[in-house]
Backbone bond lengths (Angstrom), bond angles and torsions (degrees), N, CA, C in turn:
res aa  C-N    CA-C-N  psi(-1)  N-CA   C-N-CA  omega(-1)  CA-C   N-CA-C  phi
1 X - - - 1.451 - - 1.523 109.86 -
2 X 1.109 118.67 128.89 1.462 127.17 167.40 1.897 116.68 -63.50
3 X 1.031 100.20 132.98 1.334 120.39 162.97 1.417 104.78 6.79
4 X 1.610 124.85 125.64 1.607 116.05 161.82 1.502 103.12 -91.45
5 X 1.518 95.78 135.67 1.858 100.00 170.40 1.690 100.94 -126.09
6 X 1.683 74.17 126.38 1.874 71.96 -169.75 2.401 87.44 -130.21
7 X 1.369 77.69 165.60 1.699 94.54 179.50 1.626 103.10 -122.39
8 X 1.906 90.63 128.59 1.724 103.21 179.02 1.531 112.35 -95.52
9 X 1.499 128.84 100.26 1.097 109.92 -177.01 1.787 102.19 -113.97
10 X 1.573 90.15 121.52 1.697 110.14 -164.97 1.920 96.21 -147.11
11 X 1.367 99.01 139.44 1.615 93.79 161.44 1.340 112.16 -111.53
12 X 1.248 116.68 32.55 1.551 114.18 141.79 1.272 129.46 -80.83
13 X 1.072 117.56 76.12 1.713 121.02 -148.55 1.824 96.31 -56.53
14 X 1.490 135.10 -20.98 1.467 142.11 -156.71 1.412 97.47 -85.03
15 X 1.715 114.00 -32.05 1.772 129.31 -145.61 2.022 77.25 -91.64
16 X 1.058 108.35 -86.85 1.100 112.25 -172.41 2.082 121.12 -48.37
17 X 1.048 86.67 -28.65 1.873 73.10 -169.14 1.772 97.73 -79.21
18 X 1.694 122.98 -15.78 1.569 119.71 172.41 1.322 92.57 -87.93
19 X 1.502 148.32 -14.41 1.071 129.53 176.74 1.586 124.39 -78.71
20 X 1.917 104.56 -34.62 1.525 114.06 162.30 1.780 97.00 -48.82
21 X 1.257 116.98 -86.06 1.662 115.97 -167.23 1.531 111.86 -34.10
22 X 1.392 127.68 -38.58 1.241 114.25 -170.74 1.656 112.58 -91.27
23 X 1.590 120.80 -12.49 1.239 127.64 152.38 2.129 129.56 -56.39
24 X 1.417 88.32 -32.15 1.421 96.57 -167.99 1.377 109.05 -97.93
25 X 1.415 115.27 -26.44 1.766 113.86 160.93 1.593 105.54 -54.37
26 X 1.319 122.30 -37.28 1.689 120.55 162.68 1.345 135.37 -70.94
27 X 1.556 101.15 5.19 1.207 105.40 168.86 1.695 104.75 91.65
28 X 1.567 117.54 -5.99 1.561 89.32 -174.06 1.510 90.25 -106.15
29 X 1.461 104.83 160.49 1.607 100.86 176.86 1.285 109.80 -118.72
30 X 1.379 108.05 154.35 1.675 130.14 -143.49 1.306 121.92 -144.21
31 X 1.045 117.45 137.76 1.781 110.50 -165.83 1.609 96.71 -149.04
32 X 1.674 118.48 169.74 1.279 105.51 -163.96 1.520 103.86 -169.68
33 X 1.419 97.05 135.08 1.728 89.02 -173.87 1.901 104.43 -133.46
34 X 0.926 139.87 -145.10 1.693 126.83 -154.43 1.490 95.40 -155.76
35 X 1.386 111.67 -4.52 1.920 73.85 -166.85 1.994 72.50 -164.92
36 X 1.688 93.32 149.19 1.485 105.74 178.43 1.652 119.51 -45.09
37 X 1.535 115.30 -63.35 1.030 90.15 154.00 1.268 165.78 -51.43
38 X 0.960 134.31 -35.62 1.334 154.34 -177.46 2.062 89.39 -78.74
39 X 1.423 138.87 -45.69 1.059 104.20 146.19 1.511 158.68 -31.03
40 X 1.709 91.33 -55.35 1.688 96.68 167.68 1.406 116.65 -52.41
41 X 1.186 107.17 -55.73 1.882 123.69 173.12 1.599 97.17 -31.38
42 X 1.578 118.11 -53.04 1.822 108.66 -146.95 1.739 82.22 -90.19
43 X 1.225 132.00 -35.77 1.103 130.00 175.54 2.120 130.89 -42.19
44 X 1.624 100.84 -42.99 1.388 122.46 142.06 1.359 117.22 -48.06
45 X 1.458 134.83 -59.71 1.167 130.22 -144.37 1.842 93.03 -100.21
46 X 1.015 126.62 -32.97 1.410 122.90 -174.79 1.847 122.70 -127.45
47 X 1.561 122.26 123.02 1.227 121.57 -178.14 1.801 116.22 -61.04
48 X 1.437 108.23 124.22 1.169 101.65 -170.64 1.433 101.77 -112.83
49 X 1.406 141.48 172.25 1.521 140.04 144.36 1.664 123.32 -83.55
50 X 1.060 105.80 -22.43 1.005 119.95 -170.12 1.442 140.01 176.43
51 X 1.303 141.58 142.95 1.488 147.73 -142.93 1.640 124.34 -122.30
52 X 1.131 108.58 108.83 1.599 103.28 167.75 1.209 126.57 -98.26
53 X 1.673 124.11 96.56 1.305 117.37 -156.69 1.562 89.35 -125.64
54 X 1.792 96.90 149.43 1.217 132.47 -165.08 1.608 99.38 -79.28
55 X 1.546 118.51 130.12 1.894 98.90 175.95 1.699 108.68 -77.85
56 X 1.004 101.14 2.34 1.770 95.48 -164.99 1.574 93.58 -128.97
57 X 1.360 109.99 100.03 1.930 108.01 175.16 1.929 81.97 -123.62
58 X 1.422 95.80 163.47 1.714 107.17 167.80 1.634 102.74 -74.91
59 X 1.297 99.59 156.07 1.448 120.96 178.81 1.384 129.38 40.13
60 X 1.704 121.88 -21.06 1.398 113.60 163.41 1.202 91.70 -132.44
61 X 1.295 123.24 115.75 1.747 140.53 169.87 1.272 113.70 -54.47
62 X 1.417 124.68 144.32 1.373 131.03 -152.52 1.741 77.21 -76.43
63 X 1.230 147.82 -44.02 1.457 141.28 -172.33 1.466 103.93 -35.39
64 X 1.144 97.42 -65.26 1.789 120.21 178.87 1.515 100.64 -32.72
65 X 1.433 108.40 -82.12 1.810 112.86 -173.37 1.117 106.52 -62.78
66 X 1.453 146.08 -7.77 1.312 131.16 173.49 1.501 96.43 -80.87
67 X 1.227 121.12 -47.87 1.486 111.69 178.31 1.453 120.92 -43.48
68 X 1.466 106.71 -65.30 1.476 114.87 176.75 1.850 118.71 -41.44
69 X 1.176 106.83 -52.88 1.335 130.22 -178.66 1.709 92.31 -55.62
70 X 1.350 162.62 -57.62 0.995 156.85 9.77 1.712 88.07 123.73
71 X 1.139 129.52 -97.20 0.839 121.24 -160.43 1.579 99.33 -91.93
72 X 1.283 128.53 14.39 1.528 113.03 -179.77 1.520 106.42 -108.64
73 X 1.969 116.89 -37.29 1.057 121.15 -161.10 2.307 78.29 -133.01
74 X 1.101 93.26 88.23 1.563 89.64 -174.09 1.844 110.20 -78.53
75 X 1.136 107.83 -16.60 1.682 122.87 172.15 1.383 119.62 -64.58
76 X 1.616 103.76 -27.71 1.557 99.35 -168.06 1.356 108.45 -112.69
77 X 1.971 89.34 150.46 1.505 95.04 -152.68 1.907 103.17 -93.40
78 X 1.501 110.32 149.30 1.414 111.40 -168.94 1.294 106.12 -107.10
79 X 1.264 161.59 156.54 0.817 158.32 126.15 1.880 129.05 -115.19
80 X 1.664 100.83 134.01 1.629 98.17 -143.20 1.553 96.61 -90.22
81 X 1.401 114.99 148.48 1.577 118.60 154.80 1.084 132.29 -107.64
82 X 1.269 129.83 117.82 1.627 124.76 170.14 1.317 120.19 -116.14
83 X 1.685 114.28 175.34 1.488 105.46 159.30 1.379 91.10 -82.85
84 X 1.306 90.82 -179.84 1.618 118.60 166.05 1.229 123.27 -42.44
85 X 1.359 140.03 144.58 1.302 121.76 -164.68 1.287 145.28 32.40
86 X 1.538 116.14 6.25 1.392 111.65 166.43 1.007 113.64 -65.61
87 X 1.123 146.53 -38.88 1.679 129.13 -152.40 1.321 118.86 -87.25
88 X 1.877 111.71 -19.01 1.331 109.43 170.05 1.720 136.51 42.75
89 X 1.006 108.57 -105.40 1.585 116.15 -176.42 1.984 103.97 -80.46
90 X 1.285 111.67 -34.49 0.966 105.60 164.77 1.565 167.71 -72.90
91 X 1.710 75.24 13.50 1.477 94.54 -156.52 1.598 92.92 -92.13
92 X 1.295 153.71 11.01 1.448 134.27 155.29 1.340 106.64 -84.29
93 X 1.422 135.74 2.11 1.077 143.22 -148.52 1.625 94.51 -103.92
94 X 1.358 122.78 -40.74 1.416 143.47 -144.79 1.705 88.15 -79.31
95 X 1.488 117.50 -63.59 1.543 84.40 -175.99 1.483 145.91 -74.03
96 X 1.225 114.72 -11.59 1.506 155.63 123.02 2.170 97.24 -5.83
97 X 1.112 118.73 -54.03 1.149 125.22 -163.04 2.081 97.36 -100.50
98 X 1.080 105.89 -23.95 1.717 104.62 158.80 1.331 104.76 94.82
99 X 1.679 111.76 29.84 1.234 109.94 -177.45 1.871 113.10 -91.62
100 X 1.442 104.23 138.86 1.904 121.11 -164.73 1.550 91.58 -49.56
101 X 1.052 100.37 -44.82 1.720 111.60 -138.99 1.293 116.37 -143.41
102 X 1.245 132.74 148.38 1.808 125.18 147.06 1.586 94.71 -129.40
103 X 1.250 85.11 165.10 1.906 108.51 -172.22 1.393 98.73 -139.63
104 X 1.549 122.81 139.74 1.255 101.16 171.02 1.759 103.16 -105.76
105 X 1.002 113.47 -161.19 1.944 119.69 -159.44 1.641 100.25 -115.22
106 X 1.025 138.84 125.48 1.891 118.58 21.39 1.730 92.04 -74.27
107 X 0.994 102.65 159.62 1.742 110.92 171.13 1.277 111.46 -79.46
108 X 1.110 137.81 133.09 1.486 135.53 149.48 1.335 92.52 -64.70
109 X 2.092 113.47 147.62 1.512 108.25 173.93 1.504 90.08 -93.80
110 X 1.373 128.84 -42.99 1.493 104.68 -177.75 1.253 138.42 -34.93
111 X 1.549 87.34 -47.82 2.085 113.34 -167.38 2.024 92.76 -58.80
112 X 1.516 99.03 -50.71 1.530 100.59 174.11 1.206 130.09 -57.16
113 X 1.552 118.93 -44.31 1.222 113.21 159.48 1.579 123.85 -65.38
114 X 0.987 141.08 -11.43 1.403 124.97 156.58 1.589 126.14 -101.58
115 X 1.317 100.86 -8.88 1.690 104.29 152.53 1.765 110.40 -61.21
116 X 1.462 91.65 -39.74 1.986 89.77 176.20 1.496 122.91 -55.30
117 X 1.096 88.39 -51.63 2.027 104.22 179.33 1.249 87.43 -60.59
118 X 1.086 161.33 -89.67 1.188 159.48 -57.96 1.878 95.45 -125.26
119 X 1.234 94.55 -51.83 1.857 113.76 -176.44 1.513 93.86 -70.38
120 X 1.290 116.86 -59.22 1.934 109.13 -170.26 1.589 101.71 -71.29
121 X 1.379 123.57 -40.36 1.464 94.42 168.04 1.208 164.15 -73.04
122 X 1.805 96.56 -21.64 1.188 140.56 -173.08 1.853 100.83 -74.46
């Protein structure tokens, strides 16, 4: 299998930019942007396999970009992150929106890395 390239969209800019480094010592490569838009944008400009998106970003809710993502790039697989208990009421909503996976926070990188394989291969 070739290289996984996946996109971290988190506005923890600290969570994600140690998560690119600790993804790419494994060989998968990883890129990462903060806010829904500016995803869709990097999403246009670069082929990804797959997505680790945050459920809680400011102003466009990871619900929101899973949708968009969803109906724009319907192949690629998303998988959601939260803390603990954020998603609450929303969580029957989540598969409905076509998301691979949720993880909750701190991330295990293992548990993540084979949720990855698992979504791009599956």
């Amino acid at each position: 299998m070739d290289k996984i390239r996946v996109l971290l969209i988190d506005d923890e800019e600290e969570l994600v930019s140690t998560l690119v480094e600790r993804l790419a010592i494994r060989d998968i490569e990883a890129d990462y942007v903060m806010s829904g838009p500016d995803a869709m944008e990097r999403l246009g400009e670069k082929e990804f396999d797959a997505v680790l998106l945050d459920y809680k970003l400011p102003g466009m809710s990871g619900l929101e970009v899973l949708e968009k993502i969803n109906e724009k790039y319907p192949r690629l697989k998303v998988l959601l992150i939260t803390g603990a208990g954020s998603i609450g009421e929303d969580q029957e909503e989540i598969p409905a929106h076509k998301a691979a996976d949720v993880l909750l926070k701190p991330i295990d990188i293992e548990v993540l890395i084979e949720k990855l394989k698992a979504a791009v291969q599956g």
